[in-house]
C-alpha positions in Angstrom: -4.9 -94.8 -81.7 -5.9 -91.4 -83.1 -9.8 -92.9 -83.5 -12.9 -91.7 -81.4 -15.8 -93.4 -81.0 -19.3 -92.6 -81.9 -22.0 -95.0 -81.7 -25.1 -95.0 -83.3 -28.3 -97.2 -82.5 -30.9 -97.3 -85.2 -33.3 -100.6 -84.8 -34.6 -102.6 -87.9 -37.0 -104.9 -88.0 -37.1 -106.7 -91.0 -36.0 -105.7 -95.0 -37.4 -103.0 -96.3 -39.2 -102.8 -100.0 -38.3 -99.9 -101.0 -39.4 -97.9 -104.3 -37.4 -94.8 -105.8 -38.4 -93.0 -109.0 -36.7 -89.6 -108.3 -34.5 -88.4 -111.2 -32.7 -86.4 -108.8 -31.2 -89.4 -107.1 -27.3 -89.3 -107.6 -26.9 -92.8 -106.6 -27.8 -93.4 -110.5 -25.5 -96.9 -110.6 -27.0 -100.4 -111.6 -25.5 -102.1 -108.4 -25.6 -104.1 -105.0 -26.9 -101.1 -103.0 -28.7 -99.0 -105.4 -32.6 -98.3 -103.5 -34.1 -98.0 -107.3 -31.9 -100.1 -109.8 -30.5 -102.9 -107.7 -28.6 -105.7 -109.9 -25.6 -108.3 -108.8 -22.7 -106.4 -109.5 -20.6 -103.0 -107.8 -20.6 -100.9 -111.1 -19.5 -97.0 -109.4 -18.1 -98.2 -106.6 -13.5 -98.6 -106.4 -11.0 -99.7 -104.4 -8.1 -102.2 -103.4 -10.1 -104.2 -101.0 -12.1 -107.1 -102.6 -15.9 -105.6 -103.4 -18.7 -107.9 -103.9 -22.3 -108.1 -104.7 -23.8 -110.3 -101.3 -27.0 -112.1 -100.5 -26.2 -113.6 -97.1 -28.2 -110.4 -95.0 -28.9 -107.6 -97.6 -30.5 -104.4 -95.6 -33.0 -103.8 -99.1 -33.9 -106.3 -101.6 -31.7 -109.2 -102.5 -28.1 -107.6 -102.8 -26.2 -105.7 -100.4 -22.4 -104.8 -100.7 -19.6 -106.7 -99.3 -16.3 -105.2 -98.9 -13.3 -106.9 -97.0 -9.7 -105.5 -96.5 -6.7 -106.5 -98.3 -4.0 -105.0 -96.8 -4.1 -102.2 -93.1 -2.7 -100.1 -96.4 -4.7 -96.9 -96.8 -6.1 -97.8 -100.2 -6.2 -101.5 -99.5 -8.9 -101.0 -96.3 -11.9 -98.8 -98.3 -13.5 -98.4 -100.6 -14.9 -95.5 -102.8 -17.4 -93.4 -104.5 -17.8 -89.9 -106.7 -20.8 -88.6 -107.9 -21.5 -85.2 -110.5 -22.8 -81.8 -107.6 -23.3 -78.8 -108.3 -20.8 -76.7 -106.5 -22.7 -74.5 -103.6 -25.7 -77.2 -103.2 -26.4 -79.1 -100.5 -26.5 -82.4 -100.8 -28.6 -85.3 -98.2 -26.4 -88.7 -98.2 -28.0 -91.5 -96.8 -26.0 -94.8 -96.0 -27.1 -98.4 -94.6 -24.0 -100.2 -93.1 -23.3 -102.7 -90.4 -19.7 -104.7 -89.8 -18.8 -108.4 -90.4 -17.5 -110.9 -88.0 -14.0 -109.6 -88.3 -13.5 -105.3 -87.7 -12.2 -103.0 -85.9 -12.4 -99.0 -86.0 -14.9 -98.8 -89.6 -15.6 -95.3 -90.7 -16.7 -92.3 -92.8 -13.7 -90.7 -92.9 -11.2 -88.5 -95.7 -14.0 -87.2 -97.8 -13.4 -84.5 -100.4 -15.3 -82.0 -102.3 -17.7 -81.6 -99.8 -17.9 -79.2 -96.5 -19.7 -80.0 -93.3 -18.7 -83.7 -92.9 -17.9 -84.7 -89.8 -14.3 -86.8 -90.1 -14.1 -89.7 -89.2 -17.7 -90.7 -88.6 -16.8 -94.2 -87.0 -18.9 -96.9 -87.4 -20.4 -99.1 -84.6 -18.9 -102.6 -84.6 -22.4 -104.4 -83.4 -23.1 -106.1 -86.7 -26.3 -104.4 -86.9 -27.7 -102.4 -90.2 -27.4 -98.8 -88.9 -28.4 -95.5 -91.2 -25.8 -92.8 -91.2 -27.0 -89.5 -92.8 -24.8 -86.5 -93.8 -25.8 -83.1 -95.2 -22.7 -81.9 -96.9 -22.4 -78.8 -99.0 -20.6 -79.4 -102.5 -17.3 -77.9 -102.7 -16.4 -79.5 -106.0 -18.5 -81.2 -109.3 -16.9 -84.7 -108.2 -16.9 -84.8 -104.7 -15.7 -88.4 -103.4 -17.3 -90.8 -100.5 -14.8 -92.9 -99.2 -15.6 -96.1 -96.0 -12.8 -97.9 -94.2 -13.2 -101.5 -93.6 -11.0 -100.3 -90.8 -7.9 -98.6 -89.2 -4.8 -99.0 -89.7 -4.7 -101.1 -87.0 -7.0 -103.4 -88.2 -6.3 -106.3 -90.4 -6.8 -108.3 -93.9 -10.0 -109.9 -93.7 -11.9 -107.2 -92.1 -15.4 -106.5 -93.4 -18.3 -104.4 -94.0 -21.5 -104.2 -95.5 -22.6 -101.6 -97.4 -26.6 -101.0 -98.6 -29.6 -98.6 -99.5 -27.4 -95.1 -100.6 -29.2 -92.2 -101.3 -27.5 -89.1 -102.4 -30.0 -86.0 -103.2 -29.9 -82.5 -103.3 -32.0 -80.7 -101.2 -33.0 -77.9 -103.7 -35.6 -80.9 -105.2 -37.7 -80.7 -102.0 -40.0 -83.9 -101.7 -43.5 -83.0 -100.6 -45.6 -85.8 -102.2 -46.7 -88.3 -99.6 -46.1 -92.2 -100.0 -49.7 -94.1 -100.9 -51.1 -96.1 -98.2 -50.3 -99.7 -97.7 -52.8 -102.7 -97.8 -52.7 -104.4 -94.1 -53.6 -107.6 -92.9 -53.0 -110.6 -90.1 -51.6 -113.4 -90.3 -52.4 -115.1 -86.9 -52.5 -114.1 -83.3 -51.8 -115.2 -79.4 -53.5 -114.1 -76.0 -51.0 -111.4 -76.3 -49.6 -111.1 -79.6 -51.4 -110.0 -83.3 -49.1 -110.8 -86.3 -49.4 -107.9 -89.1 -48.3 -107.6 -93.1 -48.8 -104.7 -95.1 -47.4 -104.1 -98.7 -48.0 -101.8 -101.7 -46.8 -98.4 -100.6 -45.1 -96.7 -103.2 -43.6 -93.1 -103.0 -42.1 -90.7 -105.4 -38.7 -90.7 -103.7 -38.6 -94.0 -101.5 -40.8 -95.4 -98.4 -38.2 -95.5 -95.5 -40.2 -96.5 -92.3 -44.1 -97.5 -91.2 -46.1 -96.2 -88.5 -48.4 -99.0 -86.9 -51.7 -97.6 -85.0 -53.7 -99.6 -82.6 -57.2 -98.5 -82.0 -55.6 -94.9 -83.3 -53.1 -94.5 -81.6 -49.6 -94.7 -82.5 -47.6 -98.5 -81.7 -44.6 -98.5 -82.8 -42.4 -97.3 -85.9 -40.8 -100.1 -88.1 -38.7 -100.4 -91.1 -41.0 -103.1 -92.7 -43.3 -105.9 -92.8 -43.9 -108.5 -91.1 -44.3 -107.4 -87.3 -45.3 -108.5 -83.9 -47.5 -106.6 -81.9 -46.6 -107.6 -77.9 -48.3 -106.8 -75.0 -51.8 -107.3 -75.7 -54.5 -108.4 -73.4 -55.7 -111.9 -73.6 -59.8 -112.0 -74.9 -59.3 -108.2 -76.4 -60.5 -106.8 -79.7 -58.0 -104.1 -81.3 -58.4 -101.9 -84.3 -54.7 -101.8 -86.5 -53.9 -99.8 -89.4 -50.5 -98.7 -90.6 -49.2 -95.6 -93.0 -45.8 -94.8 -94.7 -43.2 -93.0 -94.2 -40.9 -90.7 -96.3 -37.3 -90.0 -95.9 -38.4 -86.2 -95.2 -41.5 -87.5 -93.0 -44.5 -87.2 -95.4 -46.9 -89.4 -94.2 -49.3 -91.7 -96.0 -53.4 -91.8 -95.2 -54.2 -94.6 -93.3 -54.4 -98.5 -94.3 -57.7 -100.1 -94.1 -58.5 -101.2 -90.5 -57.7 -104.7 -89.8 -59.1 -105.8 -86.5 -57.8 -108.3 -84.1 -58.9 -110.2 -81.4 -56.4 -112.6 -79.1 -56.7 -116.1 -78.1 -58.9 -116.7 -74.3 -56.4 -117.5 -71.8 -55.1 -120.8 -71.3 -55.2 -122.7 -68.4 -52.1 -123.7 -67.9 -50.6 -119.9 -68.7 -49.6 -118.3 -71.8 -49.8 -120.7 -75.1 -46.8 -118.6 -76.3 -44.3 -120.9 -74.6 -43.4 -124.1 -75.5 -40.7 -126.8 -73.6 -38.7 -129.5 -74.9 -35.9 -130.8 -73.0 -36.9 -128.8 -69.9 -36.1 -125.8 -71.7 -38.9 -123.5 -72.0 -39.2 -121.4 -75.7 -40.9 -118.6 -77.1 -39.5 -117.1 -80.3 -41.1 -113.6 -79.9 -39.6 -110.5 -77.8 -39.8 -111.1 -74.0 -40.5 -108.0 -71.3 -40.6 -108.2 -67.2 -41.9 -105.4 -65.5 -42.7 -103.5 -69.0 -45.1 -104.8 -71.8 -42.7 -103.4 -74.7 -39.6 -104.2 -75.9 -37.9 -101.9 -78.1 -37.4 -102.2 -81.6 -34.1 -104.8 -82.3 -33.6 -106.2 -79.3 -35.1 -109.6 -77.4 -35.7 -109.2 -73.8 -36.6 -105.7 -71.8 -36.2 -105.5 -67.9 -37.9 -102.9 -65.7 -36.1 -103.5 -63.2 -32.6 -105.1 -61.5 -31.2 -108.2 -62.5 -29.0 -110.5 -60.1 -27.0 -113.4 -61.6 -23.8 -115.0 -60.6 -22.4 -114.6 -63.5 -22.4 -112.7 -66.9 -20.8 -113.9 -70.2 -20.5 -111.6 -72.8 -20.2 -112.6 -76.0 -17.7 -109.8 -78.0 -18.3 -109.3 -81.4 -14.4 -107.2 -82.0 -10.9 -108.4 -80.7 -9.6 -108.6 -77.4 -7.2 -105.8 -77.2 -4.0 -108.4 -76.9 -3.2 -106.4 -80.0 -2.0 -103.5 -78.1 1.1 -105.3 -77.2 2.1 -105.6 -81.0 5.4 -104.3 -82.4 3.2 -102.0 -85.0 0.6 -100.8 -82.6 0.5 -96.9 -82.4 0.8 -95.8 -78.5 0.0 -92.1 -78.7 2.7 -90.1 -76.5 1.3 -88.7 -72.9 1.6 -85.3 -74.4 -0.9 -86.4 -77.4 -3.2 -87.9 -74.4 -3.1 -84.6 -72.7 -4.1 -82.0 -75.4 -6.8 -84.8 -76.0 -8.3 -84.5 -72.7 -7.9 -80.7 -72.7 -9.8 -80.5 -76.2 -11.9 -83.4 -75.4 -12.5 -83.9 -71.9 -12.2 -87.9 -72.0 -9.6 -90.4 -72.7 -8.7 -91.4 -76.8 -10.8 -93.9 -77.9 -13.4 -93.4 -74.8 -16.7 -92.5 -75.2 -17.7 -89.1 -73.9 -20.2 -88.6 -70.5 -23.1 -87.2 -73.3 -22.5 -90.2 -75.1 -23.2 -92.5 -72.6 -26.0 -90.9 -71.4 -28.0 -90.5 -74.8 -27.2 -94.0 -75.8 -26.2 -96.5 -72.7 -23.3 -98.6 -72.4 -22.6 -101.6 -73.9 -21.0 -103.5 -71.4 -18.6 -106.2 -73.4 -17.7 -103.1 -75.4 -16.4 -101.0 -72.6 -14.3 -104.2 -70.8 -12.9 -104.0 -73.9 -12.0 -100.6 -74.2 -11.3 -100.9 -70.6 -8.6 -103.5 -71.0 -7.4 -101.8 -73.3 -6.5 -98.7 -71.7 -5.0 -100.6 -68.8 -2.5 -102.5 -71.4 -1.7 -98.4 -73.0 -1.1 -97.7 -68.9 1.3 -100.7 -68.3 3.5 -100.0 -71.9 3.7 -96.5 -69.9 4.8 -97.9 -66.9 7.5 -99.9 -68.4 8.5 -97.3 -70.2 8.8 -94.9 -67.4 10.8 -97.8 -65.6 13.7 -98.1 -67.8 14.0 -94.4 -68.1 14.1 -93.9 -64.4 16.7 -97.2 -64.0 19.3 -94.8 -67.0 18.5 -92.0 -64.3 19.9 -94.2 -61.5 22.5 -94.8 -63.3 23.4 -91.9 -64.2 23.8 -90.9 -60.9 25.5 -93.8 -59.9 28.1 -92.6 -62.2 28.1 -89.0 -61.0 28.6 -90.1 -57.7 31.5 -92.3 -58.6 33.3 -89.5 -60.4 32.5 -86.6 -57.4 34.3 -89.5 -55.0 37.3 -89.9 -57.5 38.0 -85.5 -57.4 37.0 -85.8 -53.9 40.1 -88.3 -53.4 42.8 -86.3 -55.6 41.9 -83.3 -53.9 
C-alpha cells in the first residue's frame, strides 16, 4: 500500500455554536458544513460517491456532511470542492472530519491549484471529529479540495463525515476579539461543578473556550456544557470562562459564577451509583491523577495489570491482504521507503509515536498486517527457489549425459 499514516488527536467536548460574519470567508455555500449559512443540502460540493446532508452526530449545528463510497474507483471514493483565490495569496483552510463505522486509509490527498499541501494528509480512522488545517498558497483562481472516503483498497460503503470548513485568506487579518460569554451552573457533586455559558459572538467565528477556576486557567473546550473534575469536597471555587478565536484573540472575562461542592458523604462519593452489583458514574474517572484529558473516560497514573485486554477495532482486520487485488509493494519499493523514510510502509514513524502514543488495537492491526505482507514474501521466495532447484536438477542431468558420451 503506497499510504502513510499520520494521526492527529484533537479532543472535543461537545458541539460547538459557532457565529461567522466575515465576508472574506470562501466557504460562501448554503450547505451541510457551512460555519455561517448552514441549510440541509451539499450545494458546492461534487462527486461520484453518494453526498448527504446528516443529523445523526454533526460537529456544528444540526447538519454535518455525509459522504460514502460507490465504487474503490478514483472518482467513485471522494468527493470535491473549488473555490475563487487570488493567485499568490495564502490561503488558511480549516476542516472538521471524523470516519464512519466502515473506512479504511481516508485522506487529503491530489489537490490542485494550490502549493504547500502536504499529499496525502491521511485521516485517523478513530471516528472522532478531528480539525485539519492547511495554509496553502494559491497557484490558480480555482484551486480544488478533494477527500477520499478511502483508498483504493478500501471498499463501497465506506464513509466519512465532513463539517465546519473555513477557507480565508490571510491578507484579511482578524484582530477583533470574540465578546464574552454569560456563565452559569447547573448543579454540582463533592467533586464535580457543572458549567454553561452562551452568547459569545465574534466577527470571524468562536472556535474554543478557556474555563478559569479561581483565575487560573482549567481547561480548554470546544463548547458548553462541561464538567469540572477533581474538586475538593466542602470547597468554594470562583469560575469564569472567555472565547476563543481561530487566530487566538481572546474574549474579557465572563461574570464570575461561584461554586461550592456537596459535604462528603458517609458512605463515600455520592457520584456513584449500583444496580445489579455494577457500580456507575457517568462522568470522566482518574486514579492516581485528578484530571482526565479532554475526550477520553478514564486516566491512570500509574500501571495497570489485567489478565486480559479486549480491544474493540473500529477498521478491518487485515484478512484483506490476502486478496487477489491487494497491492503488495515489491521489496525494492520497501527498501527506498526505508532509506527515505526510516520506517516500514504504512508504519508510524519513532516521532510519531512519541508525540502522540500508540493506540494499541491499531498497531495489532498494522502489526498483522505486516506479518501477512512477510508471509506473501515468503511464499513467493519459495517457489522461486524450488524453479532454481530445478533448474539445477536439470543442469546436472544434462552435464551427466556429455559426461557419458564423452
Amino acid at each position: 500500500m503506497k499510504h502513510l499514516y499520520a494521526y492527529f488527536t484533537i479532543t472535543v467536548c461537545t458541539t460547538l455554536g459557532i457565529v461567522n460574519l466575515n465576508s472574506q470567508e470562501l466557504h460562501s455555500h448554503s450547505n451541510a458544513v457551512s460555519i455561517a449559512n448552514e441549510s440541509n443540502a451539499t450545494i458546492g460540493w461534487s462527486g461520484n460517491s453518494t453526498i448527504t446532508a446528516d443529523t445523526s452526530d454533526p460537529f456544528h449545528g444540526t447538519y454535518a456532511m455525509k459522504v460514502v463510497s460507490t465504487g474503490v474507483v478514483s472518482t467513485n471514493r471522494r468527493v470535491e470542492y473549488t473555490y475563487s483565490a487570488t493567485i499568490g495569496e495564502t490561503y488558511n483552510i480549516s476542516i472538521w472530519a471524523k470516519t464512519g463505522s466502515q473506512t479504511l486509509d481516508p485522506a487529503f490527498a491530489s489537490w490542485t491549484g494550490v502549493t504547500g499541501f502536504t499529499n496525502p494528509t491521511l485521516i485517523a480512522t478513530n471516528g472522532i471529529w478531528t480539525e485539519y488545517t492547511f495554509t496553502v498558497i494559491a497557484t490558480s483562481t480555482s484551486p480544488l479540495i478533494l477527500i477520499y472516503i478511502g483508498s483504493s483498497s478500501g471498499s463501497v460503503g465506506d464513509e466519512l463525515y465532513i463539517d465546519s470548513v473555513s477557507i480565508t485568506p490571510q491578507s484579511s487579518a482578524d484582530v477583533q476579539s470574540p465578546t464574552a460569554p454569560t456563565l452559569s451552573s447547573t448543579g454540582h457533586g463533592e467533586t464535580t461543578a457543572d458549567l454553561l455559558w452562551s452568547g459569545a459572538t465574534d466577527n470571524v467565528g468562536v472556535t474554543g473556550y478557556n474555563i478559569y477556576k479561581d483565575g487560573s486557567l482549567e481547561a480548554n473546550c470546544s463548547g458548553s456544557p462541561y464538567t469540572i473534575t477533581g474538586l475538593s469536597a466542602s470547597t468554594t471555587y470562583s469560575f469564569t470562562v472567555t472565547a476563543l478565536d481561530a487566530v487566538g484573540n481572546e474574549s474579557t472575562v465572563s461574570n464570575v459564577v461561584p461554586v461550592t461542592t456537596d459535604a462528603p458523604s458517609g458512605g463515600g462519593s455520592s457520584v456513584w451509583s449500583e444496580a445489579n452489583s455494577i457500580a456507575s458514574y457517568t462522568g470522566d474517572v482518574g486514579i492516581g491523577t485528578s484530571t482526565v484529558p479532554t475526550g477520553y473516560k478514564l486516566a491512570v497514573n500509574g500501571k495497570i495489570i489485567s489478565e486480559e485486554l479486549k480491544v474493540q477495532l473500529q477498521s478491518a482486520w487485515p484478512d484483506y491482504v490476502f486478496k487477489k487485488d491487494y497491492k503488495l509493494l515489491t521489496l525494492e519499493e520497501i527498501e527506498k521507503h526505508i532509506q527515505e523514510k526510516g520506517h516500514l510502509p504504512n508504519m508510524p514513524s519513532a516521532k510519531e509515536v512519541e508525540a502522540n502514543g500508540l493506540e494499541v488495537g491499531e498497531m495489532n492491526r498494522l502489526l498483522l498486517e505486516k506479518i501477512e505482507e512477510q508471509m506473501l514474501y515468503i511464499i513467493e521466495l519459495k517457489k522461486e527457489n524450488d524453479k532454481m532447484v530445478g533448474f539445477e536438477k536439470r543442469i546436472k542431468k544434462i552435464e551427466k549425459k556429455l559426461k557419458h558420451k564423452q
